[in-house]
BADO-346450 format. One line per 8 residues: their letters; for each residue x, y, z of C-alpha. Coordinates in Angstrom, 3 decimals, always signed. Each point is the difference from the previous one (the first is absolute). Example, Ala and Ser with C-alpha at 12.3 -4.5 7.8 and 13.67 -1.06 7.14 Angstrom:
BEGIN
as) +12.300:-4.500:+7.800  +1.370:+3.440:-0.660
END
This chain:
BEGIN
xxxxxxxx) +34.318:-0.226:-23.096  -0.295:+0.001:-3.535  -0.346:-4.160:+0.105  -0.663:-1.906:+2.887  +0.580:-3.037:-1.719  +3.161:+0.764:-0.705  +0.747:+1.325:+3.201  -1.175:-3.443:+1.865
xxxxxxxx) +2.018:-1.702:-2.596  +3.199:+2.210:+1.043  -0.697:-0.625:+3.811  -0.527:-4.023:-0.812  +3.582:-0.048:-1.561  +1.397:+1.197:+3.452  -1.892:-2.545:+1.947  +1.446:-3.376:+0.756
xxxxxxxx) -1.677:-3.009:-0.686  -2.989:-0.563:+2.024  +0.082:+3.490:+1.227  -3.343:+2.222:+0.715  -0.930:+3.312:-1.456  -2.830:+1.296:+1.711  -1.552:+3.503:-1.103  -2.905:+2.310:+1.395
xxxxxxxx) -1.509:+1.860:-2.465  -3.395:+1.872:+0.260  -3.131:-0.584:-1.634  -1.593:+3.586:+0.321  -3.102:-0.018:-2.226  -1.595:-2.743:+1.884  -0.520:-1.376:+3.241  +0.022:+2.590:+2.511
xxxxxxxx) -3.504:+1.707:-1.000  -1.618:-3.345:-0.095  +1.583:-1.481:+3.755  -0.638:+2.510:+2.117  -2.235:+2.764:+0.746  +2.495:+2.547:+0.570  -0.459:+3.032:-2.211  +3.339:+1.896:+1.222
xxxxxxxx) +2.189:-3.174:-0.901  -2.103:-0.548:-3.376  +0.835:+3.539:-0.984  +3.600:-0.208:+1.116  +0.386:-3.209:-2.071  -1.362:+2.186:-2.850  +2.183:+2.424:-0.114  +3.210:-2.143:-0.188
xxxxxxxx) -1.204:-2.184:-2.348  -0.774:+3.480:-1.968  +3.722:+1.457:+1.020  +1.414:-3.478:-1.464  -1.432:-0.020:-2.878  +0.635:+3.539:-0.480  +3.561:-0.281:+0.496  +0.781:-3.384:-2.547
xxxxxxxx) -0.123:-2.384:+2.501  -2.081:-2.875:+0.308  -2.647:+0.250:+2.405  -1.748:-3.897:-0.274  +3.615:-1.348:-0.888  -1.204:-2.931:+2.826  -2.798:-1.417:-2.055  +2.966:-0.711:-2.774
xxxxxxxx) +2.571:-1.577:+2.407  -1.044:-3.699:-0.623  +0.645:-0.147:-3.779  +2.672:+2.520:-0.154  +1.823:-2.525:+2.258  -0.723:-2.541:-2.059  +0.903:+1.687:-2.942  +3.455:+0.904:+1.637
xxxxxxxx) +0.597:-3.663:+0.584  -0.847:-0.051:+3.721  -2.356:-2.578:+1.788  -2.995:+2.418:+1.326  -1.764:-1.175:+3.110  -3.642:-0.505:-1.185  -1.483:+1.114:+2.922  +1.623:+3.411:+0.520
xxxxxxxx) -2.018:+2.256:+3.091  -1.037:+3.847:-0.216  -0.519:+1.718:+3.630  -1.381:+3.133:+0.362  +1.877:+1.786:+3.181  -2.683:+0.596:+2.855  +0.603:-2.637:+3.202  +1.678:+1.938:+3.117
xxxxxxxx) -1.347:+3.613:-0.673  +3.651:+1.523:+1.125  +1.687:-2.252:-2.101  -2.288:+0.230:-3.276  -0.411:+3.837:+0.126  +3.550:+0.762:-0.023  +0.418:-2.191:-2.892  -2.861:+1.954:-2.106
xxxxxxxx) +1.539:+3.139:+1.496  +4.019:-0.651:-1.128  -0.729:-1.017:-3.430  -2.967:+2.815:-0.868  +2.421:+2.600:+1.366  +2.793:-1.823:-1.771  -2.553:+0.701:-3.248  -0.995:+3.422:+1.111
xxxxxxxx) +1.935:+2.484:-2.125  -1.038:-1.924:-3.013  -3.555:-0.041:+0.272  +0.039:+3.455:+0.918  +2.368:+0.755:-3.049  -2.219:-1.737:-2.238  -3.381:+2.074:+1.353  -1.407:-3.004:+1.228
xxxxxxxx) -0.597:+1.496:+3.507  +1.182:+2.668:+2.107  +2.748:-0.940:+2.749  -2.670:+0.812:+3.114  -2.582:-2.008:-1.850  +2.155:-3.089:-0.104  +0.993:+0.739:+3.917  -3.673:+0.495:+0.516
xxxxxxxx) -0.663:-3.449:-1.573  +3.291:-1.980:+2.025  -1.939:+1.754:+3.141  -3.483:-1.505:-0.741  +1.743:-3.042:-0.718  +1.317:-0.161:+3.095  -3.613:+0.160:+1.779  -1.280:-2.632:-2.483
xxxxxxxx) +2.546:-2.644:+0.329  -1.282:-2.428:+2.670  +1.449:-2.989:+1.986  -2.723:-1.748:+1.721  +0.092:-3.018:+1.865  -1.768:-1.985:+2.564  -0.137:-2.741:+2.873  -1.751:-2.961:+0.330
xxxxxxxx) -1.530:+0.640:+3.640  +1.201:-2.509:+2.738  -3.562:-0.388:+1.004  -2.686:-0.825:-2.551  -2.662:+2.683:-0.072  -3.584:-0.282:-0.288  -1.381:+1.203:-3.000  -3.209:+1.188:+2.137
x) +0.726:+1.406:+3.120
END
């Protein structure tokens, strides 16, 4: 969209009174690289922000959500949250995989990568995106046996 702003200010006027608008928009550039450790995820991340920005759209529109609320007349939570989607493995790969593949024909239009390098990259993710977890033992151990 040409103006957010204008945009949230449109969606306001169809809200009633004490009504919510909640958005999700990504922050691309930054984040992912410097959480994890996960090179197939941090390339992935790349090349939509890349396709995004390539296309017109907006790919760190989330870092401007606060004051463009504001500026539309809205009262912004000041706390807003940012995940990045790993948890259950299942669950947080087919995320990745929907909206890359969603994405696809773009970045391949626009010579970023070639379509098996991007299904290369959604298949290492796969093997990199971990859900650990652990139990307290009913027993204490020893630390020396």
């Amino acid at each position: 969209m040409n103006d957010p702003t204008e945009a949230l200010r449109q969606i306001a006027g169809r809200i009633r009174p004490g009504g919510v608008v909640a958005l999700q928009e990504p922050i691309t550039r930054n984040g992912v690289r410097a959480a994890t450790r996960q090179p197939a995820l941090a390339r992935l991340n790349d090349l939509l922000g890349e396709t995004f920005e390539r296309s017109g759209a907006r790919p760190d529109l989330g870092e401007e959500l606060y004051w463009r609320m504001l500026d539309a007349g809205l009262e912004p939570d000041p706390r807003p949250f940012a995940e990045i989607p790993l948890g259950r493995a299942g669950l947080a790969y087919r995320r990745w995989s929907v909206f890359v593949q969603s994405v696809l024909p773009k970045m391949v239009e626009y010579g970023l990568a070639a379509e098996k390098d991007i299904l290369d990259l959604l298949e290492r993710l796969y093997r990199e995106i971990v859900c650990q977890w652990a139990r307290k033992p009913a027993v204490a151990h020893s630390a020396n046996p």
